[in-house]
N, C-alpha and C positions, 0 to 999 in steps of 0.2 A: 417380605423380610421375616427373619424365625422371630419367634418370643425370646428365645435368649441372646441375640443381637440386638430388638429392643431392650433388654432388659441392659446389657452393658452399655450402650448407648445413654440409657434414663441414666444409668450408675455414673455415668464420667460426667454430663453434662449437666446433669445438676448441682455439683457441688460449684461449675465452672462458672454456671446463669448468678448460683448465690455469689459467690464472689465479686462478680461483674456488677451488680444492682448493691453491693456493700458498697463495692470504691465507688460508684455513680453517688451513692446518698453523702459518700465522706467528702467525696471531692463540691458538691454540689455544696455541703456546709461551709466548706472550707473557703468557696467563691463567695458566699454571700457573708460570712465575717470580715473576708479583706475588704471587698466593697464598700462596708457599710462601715470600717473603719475611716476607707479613701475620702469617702462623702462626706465625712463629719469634719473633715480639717478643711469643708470649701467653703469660702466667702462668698458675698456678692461681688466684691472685689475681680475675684478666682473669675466670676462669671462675665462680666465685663471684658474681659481677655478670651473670650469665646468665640468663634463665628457663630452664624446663625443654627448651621449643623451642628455645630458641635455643642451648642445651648439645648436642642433637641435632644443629641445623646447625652448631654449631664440629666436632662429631668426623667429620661426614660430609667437610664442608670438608678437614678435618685428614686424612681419609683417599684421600683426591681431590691433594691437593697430594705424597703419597708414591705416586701412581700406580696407588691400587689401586684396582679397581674396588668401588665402592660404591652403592648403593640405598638410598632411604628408601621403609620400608613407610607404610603410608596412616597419620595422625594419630590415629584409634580403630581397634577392630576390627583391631588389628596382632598378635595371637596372643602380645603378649608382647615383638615383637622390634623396635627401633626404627631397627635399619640392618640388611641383608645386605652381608658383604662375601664377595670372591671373593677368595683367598689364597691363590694357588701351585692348585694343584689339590682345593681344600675351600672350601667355602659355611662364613659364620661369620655364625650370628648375636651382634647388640650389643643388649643393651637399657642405656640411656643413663638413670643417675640421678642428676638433682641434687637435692643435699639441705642443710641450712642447720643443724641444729641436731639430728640424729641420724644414728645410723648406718642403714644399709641393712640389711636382715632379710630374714626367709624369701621371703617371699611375692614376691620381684624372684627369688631361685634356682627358687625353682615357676614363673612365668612365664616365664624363658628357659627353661628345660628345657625346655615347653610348645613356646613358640618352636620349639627345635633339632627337636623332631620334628615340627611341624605345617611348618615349614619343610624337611624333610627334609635339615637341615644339618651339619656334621661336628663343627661345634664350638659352645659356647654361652659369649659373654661378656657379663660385667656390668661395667658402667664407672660409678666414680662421684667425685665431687669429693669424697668423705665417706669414713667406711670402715666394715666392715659387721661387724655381732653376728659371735659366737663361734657360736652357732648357722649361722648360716648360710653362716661358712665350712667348718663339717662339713658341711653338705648339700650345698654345692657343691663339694667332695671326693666325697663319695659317688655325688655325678652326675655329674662331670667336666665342672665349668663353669668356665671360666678367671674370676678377680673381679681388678681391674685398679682399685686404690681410690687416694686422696688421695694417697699417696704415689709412686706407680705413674704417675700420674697426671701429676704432674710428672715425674717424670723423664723419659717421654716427648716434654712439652715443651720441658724444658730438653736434651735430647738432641743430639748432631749427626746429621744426617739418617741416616750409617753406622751408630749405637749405634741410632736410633730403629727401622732396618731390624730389627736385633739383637732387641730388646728385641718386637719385631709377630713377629718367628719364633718366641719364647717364648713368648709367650701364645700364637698360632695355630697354634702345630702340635702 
């Protein structure tokens, strides 16, 4: 190819690349204000009327609109953990329970622990719309699982984004 066809080529395609990574960075603001407006009018209520998927994509949502980097592991075959998130310099795993008419028990603190080390992660949380046996918040002391229940729950929705900052450094570190 001559130098002066690359040289036209640089000339047309670069003003095109900047354009392209403008609208990528406007549109990309543009998603995460409507988002994080959507997030802030959800109750626990709002959650409650969830399936269990769809309690997964509100916290994955909900953690994407506070800028942290978050992952969904695969629908089965997830070791336990139903988001990774990246928190300051520690991998967290979530396992995500919605429940309607009991509390949360052992067998979700055996599975994220599972989790936390098949993921080779720093920390293991359990979130639920419910709240969980007496047993299981001794096992998840004993294994150092953050549980992050009904009550927890809201108050991170009904939070201001500064408290909800607050309140994600508590349970994650």
């Amino acid at each position: 190819m001559g130098k002066k066809l690359k040289l036209t080529l640089s000339i047309v395609f670069l003003p095109i690349t900047i354009l392209f990574l403008l609208f990528k960075f406007v549109y990309k603001w543009i998603e995460k204000k409507i988002l994080q407006k959507a997030i802030s009018k959800i109750s626990i209520m709002d959650i409650d009327g969830l399936d269990g998927h769809g309690f997964e994509d509100f916290l994955y949502l909900f953690f994407r609109s506070l800028n942290i980097n978050v992952k969904k592991t695969k629908t089965s075959r997830d070791y336990g953990a139903d988001l990774i998130v990246e928190y300051k310099d520690k991998v967290i795993v979530i396992q995500c329970k919605l429940y309607f008419n009991h509390s949360v028990g052992n067998s979700a603190i055996q599975e994220i622990n599972t989790a936390k080390n098949y993921y080779l992660a720093d920390k293991g949380v359990v979130i639920t719309n419910s709240y969980f046996t007496k047993s299981a918040i001794s096992l998840s002391n004993s294994n150092d699982i953050t549980l992050i229940d009904r009550l927890g729950m809201s108050n991170l929705l009904s939070s201001s984004r500064a408290d909800v900052n607050n309140l994600l450094k508590l349970y994650f570190e």
